[in-house]
N, C-alpha and C positions, 0 to 999 in steps of 0.2 A: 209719613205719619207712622208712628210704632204702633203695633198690637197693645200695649200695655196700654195706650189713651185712649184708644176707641174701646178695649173692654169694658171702661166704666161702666158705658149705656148698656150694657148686657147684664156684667158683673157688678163691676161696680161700683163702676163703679157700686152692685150688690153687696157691696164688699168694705166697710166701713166702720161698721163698730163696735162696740165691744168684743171680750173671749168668752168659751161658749160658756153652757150655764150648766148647774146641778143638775142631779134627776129632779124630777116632777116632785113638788110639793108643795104646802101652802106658804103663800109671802106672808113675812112677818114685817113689822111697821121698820123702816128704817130709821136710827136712832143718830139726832145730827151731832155731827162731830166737830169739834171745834178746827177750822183752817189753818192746817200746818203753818202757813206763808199767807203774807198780804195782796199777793199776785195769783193764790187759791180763792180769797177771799171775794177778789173782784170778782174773778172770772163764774164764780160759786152764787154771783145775785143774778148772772144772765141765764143762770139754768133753769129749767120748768120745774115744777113742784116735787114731781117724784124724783127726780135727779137731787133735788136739794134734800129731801127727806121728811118735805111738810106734810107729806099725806101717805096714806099704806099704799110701797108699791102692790101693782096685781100683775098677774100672769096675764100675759094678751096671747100668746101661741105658745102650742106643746110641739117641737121638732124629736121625733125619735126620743120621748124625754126628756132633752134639752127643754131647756125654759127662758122663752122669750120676754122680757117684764116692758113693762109701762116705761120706766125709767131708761129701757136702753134703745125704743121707741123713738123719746124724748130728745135721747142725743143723737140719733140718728138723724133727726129730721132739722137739728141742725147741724151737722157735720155735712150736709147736701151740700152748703154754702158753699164749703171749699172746694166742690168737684159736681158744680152744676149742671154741667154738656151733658150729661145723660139724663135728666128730668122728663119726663112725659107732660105738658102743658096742660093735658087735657085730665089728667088723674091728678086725683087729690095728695098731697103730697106725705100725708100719713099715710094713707093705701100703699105710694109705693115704697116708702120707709119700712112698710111694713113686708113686703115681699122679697125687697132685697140682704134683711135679716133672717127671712126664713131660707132662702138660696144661702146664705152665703153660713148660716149653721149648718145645710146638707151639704157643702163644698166641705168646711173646716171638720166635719164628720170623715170624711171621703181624707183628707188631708192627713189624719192621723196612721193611715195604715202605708202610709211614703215615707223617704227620708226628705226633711226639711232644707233649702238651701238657705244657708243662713246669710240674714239683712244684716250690711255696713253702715255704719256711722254714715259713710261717705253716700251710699244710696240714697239714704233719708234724708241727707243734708241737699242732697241735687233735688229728691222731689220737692222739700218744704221753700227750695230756690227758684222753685218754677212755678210752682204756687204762688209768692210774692211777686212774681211777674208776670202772669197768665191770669189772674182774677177779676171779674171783670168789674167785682166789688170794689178792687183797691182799685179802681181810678177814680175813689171818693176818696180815697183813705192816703195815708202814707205811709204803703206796705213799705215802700226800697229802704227806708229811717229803722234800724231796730226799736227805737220807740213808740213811730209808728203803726210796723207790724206787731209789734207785745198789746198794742192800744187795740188792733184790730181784732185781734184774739181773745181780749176781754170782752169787747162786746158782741164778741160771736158765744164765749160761755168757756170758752177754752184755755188753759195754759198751756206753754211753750210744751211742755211732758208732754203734756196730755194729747197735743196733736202730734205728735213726733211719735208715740204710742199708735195713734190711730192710722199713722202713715206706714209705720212699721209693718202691721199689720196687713194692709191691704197690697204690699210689695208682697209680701209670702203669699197671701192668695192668688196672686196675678203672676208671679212664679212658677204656682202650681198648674195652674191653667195650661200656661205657657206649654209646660211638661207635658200635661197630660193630652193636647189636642196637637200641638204644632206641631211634634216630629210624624204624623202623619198624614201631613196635607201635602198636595204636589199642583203645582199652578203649571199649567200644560202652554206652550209656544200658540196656540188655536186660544186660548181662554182669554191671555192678553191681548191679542189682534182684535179678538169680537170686542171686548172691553173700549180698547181704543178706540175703533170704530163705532160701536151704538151707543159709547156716554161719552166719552172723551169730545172727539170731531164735534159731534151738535152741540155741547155745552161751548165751544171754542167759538161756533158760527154763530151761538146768539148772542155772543160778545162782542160780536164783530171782531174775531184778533186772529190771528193766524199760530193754527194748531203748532207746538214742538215736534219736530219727529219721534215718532213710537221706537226708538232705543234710546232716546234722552227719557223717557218716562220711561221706561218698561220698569226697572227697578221700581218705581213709585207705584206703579198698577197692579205690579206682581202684589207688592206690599199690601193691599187692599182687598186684595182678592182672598190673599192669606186671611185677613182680619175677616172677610164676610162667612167663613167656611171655618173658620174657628167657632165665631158667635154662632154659627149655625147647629155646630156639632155640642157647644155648649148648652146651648137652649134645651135640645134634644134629650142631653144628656140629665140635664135639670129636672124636666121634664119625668124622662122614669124614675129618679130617685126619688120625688113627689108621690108620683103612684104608686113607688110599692113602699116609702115608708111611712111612716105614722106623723101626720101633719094636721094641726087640729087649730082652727084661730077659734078664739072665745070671746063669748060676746061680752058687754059687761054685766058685772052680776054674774056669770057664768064660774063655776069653780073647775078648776083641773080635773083630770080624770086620776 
């Protein structure tokens, strides 16, 4: 299992959509634009209202400034579709749409004062290739046909750009992560043996199957251990930047500060 898939359920998959936003001020009505392209146009009647620009966007959270709107809300909570392993069952799914825009405006804050590794064509093209074969949606659909994945993406709301934008994206965030947690984790010879022993072994015996030897997994467990001591230092991390910086959700009706 890589780091970068299990992030989702922490990051983000937090980590998904739109760049950040102006300082604080008041939204003015978005004024609709006519669709460059007839492949904008589909994709432009599966959006929600303030995406398409039938109603005044409004500020829903103030980050350090930053401005979180209705409309990027909107697309967030459906851009879940494409990276739904990390979903909480039990929260509403605009609450956490809404959380993982405000994490991941305190990350892209924190991101600006790094250098950037820059995303390949080829990176992008391997995630949006794992995607049309990982979804658990396309086993309705017919992602593997470029017709129809292009089909699936219209009725997700989306264009070909437009998700390869949003892909882009969440590779640099998850890069940065990368950077900023993993070259100080250390998985100890004592850490995998416990591992193997109190999760490994019993999950094998209530399978009735007979366990691998722990140097066929060790790579795999080390890998895992890495991932829970990443999301852990993430969380943490999360965590103080919340606290000490200026983070404000509004209610409706409510105007910015």
């Amino acid at each position: 299992m890589r780091l970068r898939v299990h992030l989702f359920a922490v990051a983000l998959a937090l980590l998904c959509a739109g760049a950040l936003h102006g300082q604080a001020a008041a939204p003015t009505p978005k004024q609709p634009a006519k669709p460059a392209t007839q492949e904008q146009a589909k994709a432009d009647a599966h959006k929600l209202p303030a995406e398409r620009g039938d109603v005044v966007d409004r500020i829903v959270a103030t980050v350090n400034g930053d401005l979180v709107l209705e409309s990027d809300l909107e697309q967030e909570e459906r851009f879940t579709k494409f990276y739904p392993y990390g979903s909480n069952q039990d929260a509403p799914l605009r609450e956490q749409a809404l959380t993982r825009l405000i994490d991941r405006t305190l990350i892209e804050q924190q991101m600006a004062g790094y250098p950037q590794q820059p995303v390949t064509d080829d990176q992008v093209n391997k995630d949006v290739s794992e995607l049309r074969k990982d979804l658990p949606a396309c086993a309705h659909a017919d992602c593997s046909s470029d017709a129809g994945w292009k089909q699936f993406l219209t009725n997700a709301g989306f264009t070909d750009e437009e998700l390869r934008s949003r892909v882009k994206q969440r590779i640099q965030v998850l890069h940065f992560i990368e950077q900023r947690f993993r070259s100080g984790v250390r998985i100890t010879d004592e850490q995998t043996a416990k591992f193997y022993t109190n999760n490994m072994l019993p999950e094998y015996a209530k399978q009735h199957a007979t366990a691998p030897p722990l140097d066929s997994v060790r790579d795999r467990i080390n890998e895992l251990l890495l991932q829970q001591q990443v999301s852990s230092l993430l969380d943490d991390w999360l965590k103080t930047l919340r606290d000490s910086g200026r983070v404000r959700i509004l209610k409706q009706g409510e105007e910015a500060p």
